[in-house]
N, C-alpha and C positions, 0 to 999 in steps of 0.2 A: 547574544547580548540580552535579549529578553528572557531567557530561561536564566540567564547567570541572577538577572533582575526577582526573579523571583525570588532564585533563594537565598537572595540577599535579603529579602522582606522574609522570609520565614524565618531565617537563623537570627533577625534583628526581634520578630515577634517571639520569638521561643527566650530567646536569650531577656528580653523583658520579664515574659512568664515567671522565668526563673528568679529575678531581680525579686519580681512581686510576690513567688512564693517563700523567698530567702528574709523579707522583708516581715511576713504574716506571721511565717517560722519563729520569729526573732520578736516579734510582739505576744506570741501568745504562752512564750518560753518567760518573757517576760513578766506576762499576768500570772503564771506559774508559782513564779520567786516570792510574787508579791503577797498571793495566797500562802506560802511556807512562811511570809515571815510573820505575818498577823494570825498562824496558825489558826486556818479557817474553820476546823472541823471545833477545834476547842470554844474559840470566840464565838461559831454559832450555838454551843452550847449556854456559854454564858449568858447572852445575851436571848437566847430560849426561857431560860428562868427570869431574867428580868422581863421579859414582854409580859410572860404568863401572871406575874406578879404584881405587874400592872392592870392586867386585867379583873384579876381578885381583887382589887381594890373596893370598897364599896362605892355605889353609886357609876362604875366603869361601865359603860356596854362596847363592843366590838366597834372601833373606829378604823378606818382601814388608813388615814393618814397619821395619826396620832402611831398606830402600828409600826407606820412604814419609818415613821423620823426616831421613834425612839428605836427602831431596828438599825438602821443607817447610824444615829450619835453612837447607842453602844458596841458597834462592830466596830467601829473607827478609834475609840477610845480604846477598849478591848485589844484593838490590833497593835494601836501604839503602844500600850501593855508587853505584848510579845513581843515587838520589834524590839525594846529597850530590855526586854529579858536576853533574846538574843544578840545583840550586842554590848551586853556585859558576859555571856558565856560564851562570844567565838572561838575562845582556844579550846576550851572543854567541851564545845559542841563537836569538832573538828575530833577530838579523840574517839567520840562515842561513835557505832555503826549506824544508829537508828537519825543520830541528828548531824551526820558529817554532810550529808547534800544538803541543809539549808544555804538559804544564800550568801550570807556575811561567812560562815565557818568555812564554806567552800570558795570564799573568794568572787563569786559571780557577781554578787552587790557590792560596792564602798560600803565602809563604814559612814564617809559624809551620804549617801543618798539615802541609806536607813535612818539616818539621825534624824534628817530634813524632813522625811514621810513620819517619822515618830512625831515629833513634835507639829506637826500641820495638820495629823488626823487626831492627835491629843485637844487642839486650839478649836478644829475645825468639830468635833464632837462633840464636844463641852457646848459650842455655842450652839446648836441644834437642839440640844438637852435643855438648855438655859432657856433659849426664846421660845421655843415651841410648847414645855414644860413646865420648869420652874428654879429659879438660881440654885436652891437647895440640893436638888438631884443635879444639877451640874457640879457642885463643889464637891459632892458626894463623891461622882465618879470619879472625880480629878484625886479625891483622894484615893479612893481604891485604886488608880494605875499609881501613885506615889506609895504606896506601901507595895505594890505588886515586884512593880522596878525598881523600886530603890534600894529596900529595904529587905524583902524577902530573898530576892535574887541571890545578892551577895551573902545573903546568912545562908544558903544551903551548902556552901563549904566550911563555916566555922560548928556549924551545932544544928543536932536534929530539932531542937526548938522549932525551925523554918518552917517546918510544918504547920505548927500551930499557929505563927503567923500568916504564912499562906492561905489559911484556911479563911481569914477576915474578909481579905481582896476575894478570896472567892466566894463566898458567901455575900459580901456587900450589892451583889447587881440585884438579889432577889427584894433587898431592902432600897434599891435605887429605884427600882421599877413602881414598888409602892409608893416613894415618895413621890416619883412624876407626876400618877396618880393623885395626890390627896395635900402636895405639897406641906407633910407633918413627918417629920421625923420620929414624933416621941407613938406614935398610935401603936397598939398594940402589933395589929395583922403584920404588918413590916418586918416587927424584930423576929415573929412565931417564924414567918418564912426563914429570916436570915437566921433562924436558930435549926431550919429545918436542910437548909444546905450546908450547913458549917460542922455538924458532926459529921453529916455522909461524908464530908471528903477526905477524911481520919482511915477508913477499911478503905474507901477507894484509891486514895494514893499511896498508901501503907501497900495495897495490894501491886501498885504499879512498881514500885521501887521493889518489891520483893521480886518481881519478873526480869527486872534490869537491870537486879543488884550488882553484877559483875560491871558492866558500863558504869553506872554511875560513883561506885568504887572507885573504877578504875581515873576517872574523873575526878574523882575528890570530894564529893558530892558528899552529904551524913541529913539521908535523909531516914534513916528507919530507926522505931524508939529503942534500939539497944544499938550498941556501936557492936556489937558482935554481928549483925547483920542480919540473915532470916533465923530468928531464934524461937524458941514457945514463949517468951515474955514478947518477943512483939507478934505474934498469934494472939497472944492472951488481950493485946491490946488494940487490937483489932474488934476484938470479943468485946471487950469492958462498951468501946464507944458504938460498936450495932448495937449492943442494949441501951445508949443513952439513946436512941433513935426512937423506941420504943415510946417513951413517956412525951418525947418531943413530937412524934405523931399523932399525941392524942389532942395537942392544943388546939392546934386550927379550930377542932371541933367545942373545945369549950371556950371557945372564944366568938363561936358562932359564927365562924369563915365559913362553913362549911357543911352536910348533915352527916349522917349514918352511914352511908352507904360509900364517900370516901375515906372517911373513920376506920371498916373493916379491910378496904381495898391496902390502905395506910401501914394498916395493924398488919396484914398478909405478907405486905412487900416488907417491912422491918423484922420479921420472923424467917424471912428466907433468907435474911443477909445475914441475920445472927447464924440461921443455920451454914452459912458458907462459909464464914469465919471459924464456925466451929470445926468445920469440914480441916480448912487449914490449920489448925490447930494438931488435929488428931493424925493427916497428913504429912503437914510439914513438906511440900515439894510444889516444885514450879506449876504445875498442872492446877493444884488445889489454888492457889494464888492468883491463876489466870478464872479460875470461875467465882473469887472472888470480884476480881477485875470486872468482867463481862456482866456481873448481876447486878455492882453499879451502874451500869452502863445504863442499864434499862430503867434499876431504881426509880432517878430521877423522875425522866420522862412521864414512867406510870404513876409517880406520885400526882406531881404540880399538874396533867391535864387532867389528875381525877380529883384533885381540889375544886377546877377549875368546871371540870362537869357539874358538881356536886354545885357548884355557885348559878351557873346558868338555869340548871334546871331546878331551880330554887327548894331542893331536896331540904 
């Protein structure tokens, strides 16, 4: 009886274990979903130019809570961004390979608990932005996720226009970030940024649908500027808008955001993208398009921290 006793107590402690790790399993599968549907890798990009943006600001210095809340509002808003992008494309996400595991296309999430968390990180955002910042950059952003989800979403199955819409909401967080800062809409430095993210996203996304073109075809999607698909006129257009990057590089600096030394850093990184467009051009194949792809990637990054150098060390 006493040995039965024991592993009575064993097979009851294992069999909890098991409960406990069935339970951890199922929570962190959960945090999973939750990061695919506010697509975190993207949203932390977003919200990387608006912080830095904010930091540019004149008169900003490094505030570690001012950081952390406009990190937290614009990941949240951001996020209810993509959750209402994907659930207005469930069924076309479901067709594509690359976006059939999110959660609502695969089923794993309702549509009501994605709506619930869109609209509470949208509400819950805004007011963080608001009280901690200023109403201005809150209405901002609220517009930017209203043009993002509402508007953009659904035009990328009627007309490649969507792009050039797209490109507002995505450019708006670098102009949100300066307004948190300085609570002015009209100052120059704000738009120089949002004019500096708004062309890049022309060869970056142009570059992305050229690599996925078969999926998003197959989708219904009409995002590249010819409806013929990877053609030399959208190489060529690719081309035309890495040289408006060009001229738009130079402003920071004549506006006195900035010195010399992020100016040629500026000048360097818009020269290697024209040269990668051009690569695609001459190319014309998946491979060329993916080193389009990848050299936005980085673009960014080395631009806005070497605006951002360039301001600190009072160059």
């Amino acid at each position: 009886m006493h040995r039965n006793g024991k592993i009575e107590i064993l097979e009851g402690r294992n069999t909890y274990n098991d409960h406990q790790r069935g339970v951890l399993a199922e929570v962190v599968n959960r945090c999973k979903d939750y990061l695919l549907l506010i697509k975190f890798s993207l949203s932390l990009t977003v919200v990387f130019s608006s912080v830095i943006s904010y930091l540019l600001a004149p008169n900003i210095t490094f505030n570690f809570w001012s950081v952390l809340f406009l990190f937290v509002g614009g990941l949240l808003i951001t996020g209810s961004a993509n959750a209402i992008n994907q659930l207005t494309e469930k069924d076309t996400d479901g067709m594509m390979k690359r976006t059939a595991k999110r959660p609502v296309a695969s089923g794993r999430m309702s549509v009501s608990e994605a709506s619930t968390f869109a609209a509470l990180a949208a509400v819950v955002g805004a007011l963080i932005i608001g009280y901690w910042f200023n109403w201005t950059a809150a209405v901002l952003s609220l517009f930017s996720l209203f043009l993002y989800g509402f508007v953009y979403t659904p035009l990328k199955k009627i007309h490649s226009i969507s792009v050039l819409v797209g490109a507002i909401p995505g450019a708006l967080p670098c102009l949100i970030g300066w307004v948190a800062a300085t609570d002015d809409i009209w100052s120059a430095g704000g738009w120089v940024l949002f004019l500096v993210q708004f062309f890049w996203q022309f060869p970056h996304f142009w570059a992305i649908a050229w690599v996925a073109h078969k999926d998003y075809t197959h989708a219904g999607f009409k995002l590249m500027p010819s409806d013929a698909g990877p053609t030399k006129y959208s190489a060529m257009q690719a081309i035309m808008y890495s040289l408006l990057m060009i001229p738009v590089g130079i402003l920071p600096y004549m506006i006195g955001m900035s010195g010399w030394i992020s100016l040629v850093i500026v000048f360097v990184a818009n020269a290697y993208m024209v040269w990668q467009s051009v690569r695609l051009y001459r190319e014309m194949n998946v491979q060329a398009a993916r080193r389009v792809m990848f050299s936005s990637y980085i673009y960014l990054p080395v631009v806005l921290l070497s605006l951002l150098a360039d301001k600190v060390a009072g160059v």
